[in-house]
C-alpha positions in Angstrom: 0.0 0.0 0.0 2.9 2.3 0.9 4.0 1.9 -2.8 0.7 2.4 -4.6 0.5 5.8 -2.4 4.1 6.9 -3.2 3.3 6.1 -7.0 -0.1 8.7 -6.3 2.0 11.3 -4.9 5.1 11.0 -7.7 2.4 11.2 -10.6 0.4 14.3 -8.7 4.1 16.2 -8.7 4.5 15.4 -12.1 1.7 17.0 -13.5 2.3 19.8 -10.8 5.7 20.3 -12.1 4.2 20.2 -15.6 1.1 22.6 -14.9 3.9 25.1 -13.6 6.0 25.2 -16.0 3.3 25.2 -19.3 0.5 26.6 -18.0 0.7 29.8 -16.4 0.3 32.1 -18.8 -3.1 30.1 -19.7 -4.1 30.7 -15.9 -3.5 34.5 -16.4 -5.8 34.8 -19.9 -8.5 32.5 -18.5 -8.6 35.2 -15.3 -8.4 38.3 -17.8 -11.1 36.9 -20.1 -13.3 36.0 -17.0 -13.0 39.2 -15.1 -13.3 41.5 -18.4 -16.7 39.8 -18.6 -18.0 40.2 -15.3 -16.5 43.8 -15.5 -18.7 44.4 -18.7 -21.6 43.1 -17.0 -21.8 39.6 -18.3 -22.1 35.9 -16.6 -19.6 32.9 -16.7 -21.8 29.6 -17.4 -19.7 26.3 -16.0 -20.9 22.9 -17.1 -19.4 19.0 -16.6 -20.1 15.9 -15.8 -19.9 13.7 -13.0 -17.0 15.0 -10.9 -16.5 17.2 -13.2 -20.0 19.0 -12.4 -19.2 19.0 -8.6 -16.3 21.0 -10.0 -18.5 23.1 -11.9 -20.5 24.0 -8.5 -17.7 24.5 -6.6 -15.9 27.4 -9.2 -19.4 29.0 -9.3 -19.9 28.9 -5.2 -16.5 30.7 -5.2 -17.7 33.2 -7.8 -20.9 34.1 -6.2 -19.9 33.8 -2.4 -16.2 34.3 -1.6 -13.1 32.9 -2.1 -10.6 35.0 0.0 -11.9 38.4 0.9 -15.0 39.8 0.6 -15.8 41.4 -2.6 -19.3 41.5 -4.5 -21.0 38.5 -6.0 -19.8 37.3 -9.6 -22.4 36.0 -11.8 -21.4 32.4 -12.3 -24.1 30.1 -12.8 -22.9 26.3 -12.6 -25.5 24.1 -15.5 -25.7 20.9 -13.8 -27.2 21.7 -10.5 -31.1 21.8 -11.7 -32.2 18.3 -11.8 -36.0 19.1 -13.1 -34.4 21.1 -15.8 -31.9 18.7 -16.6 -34.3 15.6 -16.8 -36.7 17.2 -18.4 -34.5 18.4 -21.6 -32.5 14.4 -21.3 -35.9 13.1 -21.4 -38.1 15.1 -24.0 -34.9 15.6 -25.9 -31.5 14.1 -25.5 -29.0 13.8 -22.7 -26.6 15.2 -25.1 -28.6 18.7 -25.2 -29.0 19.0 -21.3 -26.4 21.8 -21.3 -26.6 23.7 -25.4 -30.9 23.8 -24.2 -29.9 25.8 -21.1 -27.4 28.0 -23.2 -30.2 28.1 -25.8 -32.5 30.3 -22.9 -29.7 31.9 -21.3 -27.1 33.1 -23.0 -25.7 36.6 -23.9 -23.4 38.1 -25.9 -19.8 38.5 -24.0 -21.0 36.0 -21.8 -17.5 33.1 -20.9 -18.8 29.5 -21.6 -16.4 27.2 -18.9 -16.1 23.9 -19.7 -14.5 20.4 -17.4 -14.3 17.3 -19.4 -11.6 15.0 -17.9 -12.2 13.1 -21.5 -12.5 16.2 -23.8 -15.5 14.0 -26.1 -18.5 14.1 -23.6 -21.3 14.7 -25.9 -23.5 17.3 -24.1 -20.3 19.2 -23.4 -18.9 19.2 -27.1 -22.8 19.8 -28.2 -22.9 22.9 -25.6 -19.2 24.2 -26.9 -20.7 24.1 -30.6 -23.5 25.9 -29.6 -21.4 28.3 -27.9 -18.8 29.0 -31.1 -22.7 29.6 -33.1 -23.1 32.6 -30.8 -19.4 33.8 -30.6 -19.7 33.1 -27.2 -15.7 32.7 -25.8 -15.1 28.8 -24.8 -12.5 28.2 -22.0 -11.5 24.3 -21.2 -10.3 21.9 -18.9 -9.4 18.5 -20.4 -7.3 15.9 -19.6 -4.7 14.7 -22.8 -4.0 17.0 -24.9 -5.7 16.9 -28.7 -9.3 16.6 -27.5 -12.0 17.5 -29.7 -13.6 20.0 -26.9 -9.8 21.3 -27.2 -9.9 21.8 -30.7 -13.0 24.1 -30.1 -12.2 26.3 -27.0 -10.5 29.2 -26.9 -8.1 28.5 -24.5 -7.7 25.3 -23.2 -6.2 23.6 -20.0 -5.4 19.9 -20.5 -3.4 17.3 -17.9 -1.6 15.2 -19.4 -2.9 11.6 -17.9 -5.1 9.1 -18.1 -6.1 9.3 -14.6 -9.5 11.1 -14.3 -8.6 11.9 -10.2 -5.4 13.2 -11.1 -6.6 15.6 -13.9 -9.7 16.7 -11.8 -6.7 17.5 -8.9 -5.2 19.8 -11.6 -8.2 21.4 -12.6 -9.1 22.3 -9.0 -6.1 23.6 -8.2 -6.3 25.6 -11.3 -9.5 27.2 -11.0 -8.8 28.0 -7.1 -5.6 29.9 -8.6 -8.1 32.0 -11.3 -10.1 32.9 -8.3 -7.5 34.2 -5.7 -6.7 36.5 -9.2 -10.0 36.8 -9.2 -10.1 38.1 -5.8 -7.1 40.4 -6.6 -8.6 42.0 -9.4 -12.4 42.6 -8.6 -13.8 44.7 -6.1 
């Protein structure tokens, strides 16, 4: 057991150590395009699935509570968390339209589409991300191996390098809970 954890923390360190070194500057647009949009009045939309959602819901409870200091609520709005909503439109339409539907009522212009697919080929994200690109919407990504399709559409995207949904998902957190102390910095 020690060994399995020991190979848990080497392969976490790697993709730490990669993340550092090929990723910051991503970190610093993603921040610049998300805060330019709240700043012009606009909302971030965050969709995913499975884990990925709960990630979804966490970045948005950041955005609209508090991460470090107290500053005003961001309009972040995380697209998995209405079940009657999401059932209905998987049920009188297609699972793989629970998120574009929801875009369909919601969305503005200058509004930041944010995206989590460990996989980077979940069909109601990539169907939500071609919806976006119709409407000139601006699609931000996390994905795990790079050369995704959902990659190929975004913006900007943030892949891991791995195989290992846990350890992309512990990238992507630690990610988004860097944009949002830079958040915190740069919004009052």
């Amino acid at each position: 057991m020690i060994e399995k954890v020991l190979e848990s923390i080497k392969l976490h360190k790697k993709l730490i150590d990669e993340f550092e070194k090929e990723d910051i500057n991503k970190i610093i647009r993603i921040t610049e395009v998300i805060v330019d949009s709240f700043k012009n009045g606009h909302r971030m939309y965050i969709c995913g699935n499975g884990g990925s959602a709960a990630d979804s819901q966490h970045l948005a409870g950041e955005l609209i509570g508090r991460f470090h200091k107290k500053r005003k609520a961001l309009p972040a709005v995380a697209l998995a968390v209405d079940t009657s909503v999401i059932t209905c439109i998987a049920n009188d339409f297609s699972y793989d339209e629970i998120f574009k539907r929801q875009l369909e009522a919601l969305l503005c212009t200058g509004d930041v589409l944010l995206l989590f697919s460990t996989s980077g080929r979940s069909n109601n994200i990539i169907e939500a991300a071609k919806y976006a690109r119709s409407r000139k919407m601006l699609i931000i990504s996390f994905t795990g191996k790079p050369g995704s399709e959902l990659q190929k559409i975004s913006d900007i995207n943030l892949s891991v390098n791995s195989n290992f949904t846990c350890r992309i998902q512990e990238i992507h957190q630690i990610a988004y809970h860097i944009i949002c102390d830079l958040i915190d910095f740069m919004v009052d």
